[in-house]
GUTIRO-179042 format. One record per atom (N, C-alpha, C): residue in one letter; z, y, x. Coordinates in pm, whole numbers, plus 50000, padded with zeros to 5 digits. Atoms other than C-alpha are relative to their C-alpha. Layout:
<romis>
aZYX
...
</romis>
This chain:
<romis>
x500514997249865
x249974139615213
x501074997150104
x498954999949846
x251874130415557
x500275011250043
x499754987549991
x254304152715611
x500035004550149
x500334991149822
x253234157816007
x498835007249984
x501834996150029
x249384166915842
x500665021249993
x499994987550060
x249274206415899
x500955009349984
x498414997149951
x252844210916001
x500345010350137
x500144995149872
x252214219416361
x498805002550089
x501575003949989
x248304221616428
x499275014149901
x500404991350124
x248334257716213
x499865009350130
x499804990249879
x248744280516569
x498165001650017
x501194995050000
x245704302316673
x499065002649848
x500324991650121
x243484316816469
x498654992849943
x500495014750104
x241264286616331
x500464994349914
x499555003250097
x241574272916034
x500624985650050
x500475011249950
x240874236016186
x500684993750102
x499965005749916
x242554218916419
x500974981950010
x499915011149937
x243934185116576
x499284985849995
x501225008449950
x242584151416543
x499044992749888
x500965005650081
x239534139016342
x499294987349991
x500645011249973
x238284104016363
x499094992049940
x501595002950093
x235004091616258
x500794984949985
x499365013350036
x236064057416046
x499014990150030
x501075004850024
x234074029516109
x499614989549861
x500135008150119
x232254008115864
x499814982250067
x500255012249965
x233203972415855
x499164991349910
x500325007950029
x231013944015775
x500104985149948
x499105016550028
x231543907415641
x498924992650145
x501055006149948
x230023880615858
x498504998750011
x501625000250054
x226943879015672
x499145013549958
x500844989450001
x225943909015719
x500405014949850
x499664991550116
x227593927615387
x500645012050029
x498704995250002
x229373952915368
x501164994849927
x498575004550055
x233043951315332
x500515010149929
x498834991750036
x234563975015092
x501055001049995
x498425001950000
x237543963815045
x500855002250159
x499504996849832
x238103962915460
x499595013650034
x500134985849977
x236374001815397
x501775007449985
x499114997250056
x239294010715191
x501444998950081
x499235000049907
x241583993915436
x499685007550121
x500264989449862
x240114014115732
x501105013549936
x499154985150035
x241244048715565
x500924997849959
x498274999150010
x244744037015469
x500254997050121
x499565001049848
x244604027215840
x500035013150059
x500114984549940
x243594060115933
x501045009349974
x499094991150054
x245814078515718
x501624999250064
x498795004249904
x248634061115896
x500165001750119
x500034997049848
x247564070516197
x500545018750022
x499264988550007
x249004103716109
x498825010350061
x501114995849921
x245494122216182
x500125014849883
x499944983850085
x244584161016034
x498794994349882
x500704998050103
x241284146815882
x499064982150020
x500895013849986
x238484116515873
x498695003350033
x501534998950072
x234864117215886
x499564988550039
x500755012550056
x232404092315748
x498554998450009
x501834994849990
x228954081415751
x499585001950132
x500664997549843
x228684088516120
x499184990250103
x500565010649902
x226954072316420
x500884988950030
x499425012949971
x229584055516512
x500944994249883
x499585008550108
x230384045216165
x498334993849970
x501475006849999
x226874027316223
x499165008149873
x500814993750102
x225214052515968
x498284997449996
x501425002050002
x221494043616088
x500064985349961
x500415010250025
x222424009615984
x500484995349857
x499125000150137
x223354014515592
x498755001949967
x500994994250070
x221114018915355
x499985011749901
x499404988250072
x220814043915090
x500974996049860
x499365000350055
x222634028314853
x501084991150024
x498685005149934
x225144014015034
x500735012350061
x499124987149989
x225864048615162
x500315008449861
x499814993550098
x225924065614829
x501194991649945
x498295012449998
x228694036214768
x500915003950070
x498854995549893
x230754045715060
x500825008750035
x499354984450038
x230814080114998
x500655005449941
x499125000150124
x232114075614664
x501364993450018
x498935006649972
x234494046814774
x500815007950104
x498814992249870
x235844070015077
x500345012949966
x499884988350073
x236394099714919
x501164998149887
x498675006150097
x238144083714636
x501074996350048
x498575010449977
x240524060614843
x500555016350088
x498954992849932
x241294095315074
x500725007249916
x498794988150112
x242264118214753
x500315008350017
x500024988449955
x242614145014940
x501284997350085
x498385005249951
x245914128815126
x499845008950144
x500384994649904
x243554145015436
x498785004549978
x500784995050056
x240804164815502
x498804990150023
x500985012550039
x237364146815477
x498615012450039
x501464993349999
x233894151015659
x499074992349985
x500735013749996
x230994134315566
x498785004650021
x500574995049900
x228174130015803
x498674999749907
x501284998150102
x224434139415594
x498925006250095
x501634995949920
x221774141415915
x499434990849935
x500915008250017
x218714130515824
x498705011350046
x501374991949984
x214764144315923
x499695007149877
x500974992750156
x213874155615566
x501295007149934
x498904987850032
x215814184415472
x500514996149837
x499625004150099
x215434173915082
x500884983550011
x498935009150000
x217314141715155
x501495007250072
x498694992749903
x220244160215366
x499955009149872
x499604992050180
x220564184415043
x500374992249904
x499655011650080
x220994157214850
x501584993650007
x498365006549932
x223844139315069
x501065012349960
x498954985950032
x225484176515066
x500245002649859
x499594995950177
x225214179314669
x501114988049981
x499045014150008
x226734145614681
x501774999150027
x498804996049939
x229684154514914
x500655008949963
x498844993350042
x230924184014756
x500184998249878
x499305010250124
x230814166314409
x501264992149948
x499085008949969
x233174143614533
x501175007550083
x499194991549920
x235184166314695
x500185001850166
x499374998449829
x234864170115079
x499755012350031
x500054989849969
x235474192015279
x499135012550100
x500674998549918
x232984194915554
x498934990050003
x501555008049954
x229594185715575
x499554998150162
x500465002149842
x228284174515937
x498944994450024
x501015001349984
x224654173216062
x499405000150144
x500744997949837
x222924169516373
x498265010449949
x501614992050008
x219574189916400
x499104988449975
x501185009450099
x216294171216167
x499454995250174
x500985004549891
x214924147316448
x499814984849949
x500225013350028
x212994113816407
x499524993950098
x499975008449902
x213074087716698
x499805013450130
x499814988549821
x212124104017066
x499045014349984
x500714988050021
x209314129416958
x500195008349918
x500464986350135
x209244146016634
x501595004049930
x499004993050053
x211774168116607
x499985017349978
x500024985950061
x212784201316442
x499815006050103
x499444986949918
x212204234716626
x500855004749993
x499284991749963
x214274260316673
x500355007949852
x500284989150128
x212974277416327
x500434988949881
x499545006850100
x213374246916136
x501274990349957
x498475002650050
x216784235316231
x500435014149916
x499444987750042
x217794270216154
x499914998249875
x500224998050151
x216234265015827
x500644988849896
x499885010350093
x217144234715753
x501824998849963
x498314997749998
x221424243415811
x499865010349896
x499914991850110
x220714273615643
x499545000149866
x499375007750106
x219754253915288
x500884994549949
x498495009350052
x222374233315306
x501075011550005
x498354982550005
x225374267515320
x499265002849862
x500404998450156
x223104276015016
x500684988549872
x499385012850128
x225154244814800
x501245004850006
x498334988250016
x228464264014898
x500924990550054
x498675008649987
x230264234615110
x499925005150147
x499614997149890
x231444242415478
x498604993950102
x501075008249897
x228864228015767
x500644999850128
x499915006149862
x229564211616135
x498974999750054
x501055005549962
x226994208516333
x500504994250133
x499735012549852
x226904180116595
x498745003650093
x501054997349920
x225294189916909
x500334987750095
x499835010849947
x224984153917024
x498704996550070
x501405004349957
x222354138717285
x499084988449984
x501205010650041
x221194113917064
x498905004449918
x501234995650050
x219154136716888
x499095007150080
x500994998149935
x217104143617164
x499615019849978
x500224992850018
x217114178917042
x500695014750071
x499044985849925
x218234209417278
x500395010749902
x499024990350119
x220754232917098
x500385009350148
x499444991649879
x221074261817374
x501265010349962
x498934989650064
x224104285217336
x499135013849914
x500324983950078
x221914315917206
x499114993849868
x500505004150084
x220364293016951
x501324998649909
x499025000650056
x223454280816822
x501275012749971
x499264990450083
x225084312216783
x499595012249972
x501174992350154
x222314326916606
x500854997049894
x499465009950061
x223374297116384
x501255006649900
x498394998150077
x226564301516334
x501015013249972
x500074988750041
x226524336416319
x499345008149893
x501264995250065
x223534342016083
x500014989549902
x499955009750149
x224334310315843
x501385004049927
x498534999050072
x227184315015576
x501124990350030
x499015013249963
x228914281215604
x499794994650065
x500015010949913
x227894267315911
x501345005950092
x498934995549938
x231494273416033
x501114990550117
x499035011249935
x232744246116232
x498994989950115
x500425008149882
x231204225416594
x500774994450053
x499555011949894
x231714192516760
x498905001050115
x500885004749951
x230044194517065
x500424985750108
x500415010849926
x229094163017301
x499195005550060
x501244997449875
x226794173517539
x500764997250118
x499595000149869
x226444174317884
x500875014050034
x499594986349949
x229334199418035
x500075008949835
x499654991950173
x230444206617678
x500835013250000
x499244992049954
x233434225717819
x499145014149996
x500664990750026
x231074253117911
x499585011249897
x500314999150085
x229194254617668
x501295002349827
x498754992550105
x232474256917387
x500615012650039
x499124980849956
x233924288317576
x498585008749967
x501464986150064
x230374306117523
x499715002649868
x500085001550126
x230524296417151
x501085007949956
x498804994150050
x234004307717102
x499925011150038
x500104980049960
x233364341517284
x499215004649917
x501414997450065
x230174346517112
x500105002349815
x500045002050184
x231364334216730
x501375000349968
x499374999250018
x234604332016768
x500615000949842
x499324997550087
x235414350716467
x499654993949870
x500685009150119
x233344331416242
x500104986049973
x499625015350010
x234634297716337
x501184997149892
x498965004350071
x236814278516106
x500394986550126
x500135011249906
x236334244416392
x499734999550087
x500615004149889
x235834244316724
x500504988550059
x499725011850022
x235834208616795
x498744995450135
x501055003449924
x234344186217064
x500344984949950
x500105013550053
x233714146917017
x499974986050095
x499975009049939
x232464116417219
x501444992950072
x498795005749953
x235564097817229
x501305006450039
x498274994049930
x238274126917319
x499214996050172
x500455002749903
x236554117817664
x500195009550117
x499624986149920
x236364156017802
x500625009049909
x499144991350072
x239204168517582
x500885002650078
x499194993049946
x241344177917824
x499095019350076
x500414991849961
x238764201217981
x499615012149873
x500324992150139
x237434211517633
x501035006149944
x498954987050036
x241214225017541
x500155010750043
x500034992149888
x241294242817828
x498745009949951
x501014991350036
x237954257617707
x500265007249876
x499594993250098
x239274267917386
x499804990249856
x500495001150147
x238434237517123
x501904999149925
x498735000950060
x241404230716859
x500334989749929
x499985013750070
x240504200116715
x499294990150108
x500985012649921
x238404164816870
x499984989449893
x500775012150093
x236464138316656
x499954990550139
x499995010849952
x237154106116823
x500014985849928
x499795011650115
x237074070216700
x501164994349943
x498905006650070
x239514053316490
x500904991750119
x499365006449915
x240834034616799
x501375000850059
x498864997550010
x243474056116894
x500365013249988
x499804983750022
x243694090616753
x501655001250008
x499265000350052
x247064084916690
x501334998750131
x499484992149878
x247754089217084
x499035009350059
x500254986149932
x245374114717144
x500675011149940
x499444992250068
x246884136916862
x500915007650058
x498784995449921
x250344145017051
x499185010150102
x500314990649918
x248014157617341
x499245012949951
x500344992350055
x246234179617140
x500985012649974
x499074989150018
x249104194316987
x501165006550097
x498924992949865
x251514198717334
x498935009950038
x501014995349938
x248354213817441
x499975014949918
x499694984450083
x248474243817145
x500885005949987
x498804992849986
x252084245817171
x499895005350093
x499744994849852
x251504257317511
x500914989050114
x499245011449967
x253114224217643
x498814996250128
x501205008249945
x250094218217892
x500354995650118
x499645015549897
x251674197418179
x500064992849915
x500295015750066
x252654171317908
x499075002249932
x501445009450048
x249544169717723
x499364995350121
x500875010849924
x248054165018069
x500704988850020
x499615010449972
x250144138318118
x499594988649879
x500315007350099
x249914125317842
x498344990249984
x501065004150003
x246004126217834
x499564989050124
x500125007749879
x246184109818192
x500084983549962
x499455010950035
x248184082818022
x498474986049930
x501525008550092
x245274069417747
x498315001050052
x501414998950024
x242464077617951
x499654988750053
x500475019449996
x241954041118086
x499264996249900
x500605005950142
x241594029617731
x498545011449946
x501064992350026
x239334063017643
x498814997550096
x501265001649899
x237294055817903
x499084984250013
x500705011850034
x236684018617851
x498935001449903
x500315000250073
x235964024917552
x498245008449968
x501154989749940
x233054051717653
x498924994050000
x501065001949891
x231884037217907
x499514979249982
x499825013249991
x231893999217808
x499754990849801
x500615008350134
x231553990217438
x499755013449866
x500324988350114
x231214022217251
x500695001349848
x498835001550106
x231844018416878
x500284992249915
x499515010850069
x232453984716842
x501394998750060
x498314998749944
x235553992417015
x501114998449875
x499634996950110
x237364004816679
x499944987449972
x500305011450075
x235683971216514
x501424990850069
x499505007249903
x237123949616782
x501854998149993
x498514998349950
x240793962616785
x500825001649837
x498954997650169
x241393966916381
x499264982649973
x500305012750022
x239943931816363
x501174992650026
x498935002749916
x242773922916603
x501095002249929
x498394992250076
x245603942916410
x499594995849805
x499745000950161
x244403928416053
x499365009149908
x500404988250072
x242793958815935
x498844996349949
x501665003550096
x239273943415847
x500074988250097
x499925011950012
x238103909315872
x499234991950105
x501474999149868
x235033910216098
x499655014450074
x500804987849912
x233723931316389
x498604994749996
x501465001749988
x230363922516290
x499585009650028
x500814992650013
x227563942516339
x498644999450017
x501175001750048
x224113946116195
x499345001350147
x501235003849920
x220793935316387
x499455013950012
x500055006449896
x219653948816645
x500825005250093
x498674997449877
x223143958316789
x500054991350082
x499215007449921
x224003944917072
x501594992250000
x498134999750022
x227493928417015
x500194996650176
x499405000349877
x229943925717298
x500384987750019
x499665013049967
x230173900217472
x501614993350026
x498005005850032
x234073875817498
x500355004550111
x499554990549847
x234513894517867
x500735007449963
x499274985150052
x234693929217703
x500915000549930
x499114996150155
x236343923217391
x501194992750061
x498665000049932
x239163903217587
x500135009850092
x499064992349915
x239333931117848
x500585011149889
x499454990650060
x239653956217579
x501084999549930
x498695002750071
x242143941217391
x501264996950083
x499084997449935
x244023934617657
x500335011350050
x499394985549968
x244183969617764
x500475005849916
x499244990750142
x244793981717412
x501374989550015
x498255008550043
x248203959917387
x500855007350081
x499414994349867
x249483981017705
x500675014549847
x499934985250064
x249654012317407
x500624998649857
x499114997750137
x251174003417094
x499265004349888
x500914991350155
x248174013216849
x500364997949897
x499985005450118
x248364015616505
x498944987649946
x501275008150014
x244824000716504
x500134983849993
x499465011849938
x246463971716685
x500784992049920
x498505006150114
x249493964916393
x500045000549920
x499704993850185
x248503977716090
x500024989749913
x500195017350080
x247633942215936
x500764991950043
x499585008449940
x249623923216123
x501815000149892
</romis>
């Protein structure tokens, strides 16, 4: 294990904290996956000196895998991390018996955290209130940790007195990333509320409103592979009690965090380990939009300003 993992990121009274970065999955040209450029992602990651990974996610294009290309991935990423860090792997789906499944899967293999958004399928049909509840509280019945992602692509409102029903009233749903609108908020009402039951309070979309979200009380942030490896530092000046330089710090990368947002999302990652050697192609499956040669030269030229690992690791 890297001996910065868990060193300085132990303060407060969470189990959980600094930085998490959803990996993405690269592709060959033709549309394949790449394992071998998987495998290289998480020794990229691992180098990025991060607390943990997670896999399978949105912006590891998860709606565009199949099922046995994810049951591949899971096995292959799991294996290549070894436990060197910790490991979450993402198992939303609408049908509760498939998401039980993924979760039997994941703690088989050893991870450490399961992560789910609330059962929803396209813009209408989604869980209530009674049947997310039900459907988190199966999965704590398999005995592995739970996240839940309160993200607004599932169309599904998660109000604070719902969610810490939740996470008060389930065994292992012990750990939140939120994304929402005005997340900040919303994490200080969670942490007052559950506080003592958290192992993670965690927010996501890019590190984007992580300066406000420390300030609110999270201890960790799921961001993309792009550049955890300068948000990290702010994180941790930020728990030492260091908080002029983390803001500075955060001031520093938010250009790049914010391109990245607001401008190519999460072919960003693709784009910039393509660049540094790390995988071979930034493809991505039909009917993504790819980025057009504008973006991907402005982004890369802004990433060169920062020194990424993302940027050098192949090179």
């Amino acid at each position: 294990m890297n001996d910065s993992n868990h060193k300085d990121t132990s303060m407060g009274k969470f189990k959980y904290s600094g930085i998490w970065p959803v990996a993405p999955t690269p592709f060959n040209e033709n549309g394949t996956v790449d394992y071998q450029g998987m495998e290289r992602v998480i020794d990229c990651i691992i180098d990025q000196k991060v607390d943990g990974v997670c896999i399978l996610a949105n912006f590891s294009e998860q709606f565009l895998i199949d099922d046995e290309e994810r049951e591949r991935l899971t096995r292959l990423c799991l294996e290549k991390i070894d436990g060197r860090i910790k490991s979450i792997v993402t198992i939303s789906h609408f049908s509760t018996k498939i998401v039980l499944d993924r979760a039997k899967l994941a703690k088989s293999l050893g991870a450490d955290i399961v992560m789910m958004m609330p059962p929803y399928h396209g813009a209408l049909l989604k869980g209530n209130a009674d049947q997310t509840f039900n459907q988190f509280n199966e999965v704590s019945k398999i005995g592995i940790k739970i996240m839940i992602q309160d993200a607004p692509l599932s169309g599904v409102e998660l109000s604070v007195p719902l969610l810490t029903k939740m996470i008060n009233e389930i065994e292992n749903l012990t750990c939140f990333k939120i994304e929402s609108a005005q997340a900040a908020s919303k994490i200080r009402q969670l942490i007052k509320n559950c506080g003592d039951k958290l192992d993670a309070p965690f927010d996501g979309e890019e590190s984007i409103t992580l300066l406000a979200d420390l300030y609110a009380g999270i201890t960790g942030s799921m961001s993309s592979a792009l550049l955890p490896d300068k948000i990290r530092p702010v994180i941790i000046d930020f728990l030492n009690g260091d908080k002029q330089n983390a803001g500075k710090k955060y001031n520093d990368i938010l250009p790049l965090i914010n391109f990245e947002n607001r401008q190519c999302g999460f072919q960003a990652t693709k784009v910039i380990m393509k660049e540094g050697g790390v995988i071979k192609s930034d493809f991505c499956r039909h009917p993504i939009k790819l980025l057009d040669d504008h973006t991907k030269n402005l982004l890369i030229s802004l990433a060169k300003d920062y020194n990424l690992i993302s940027m050098n690791w192949g090179k």
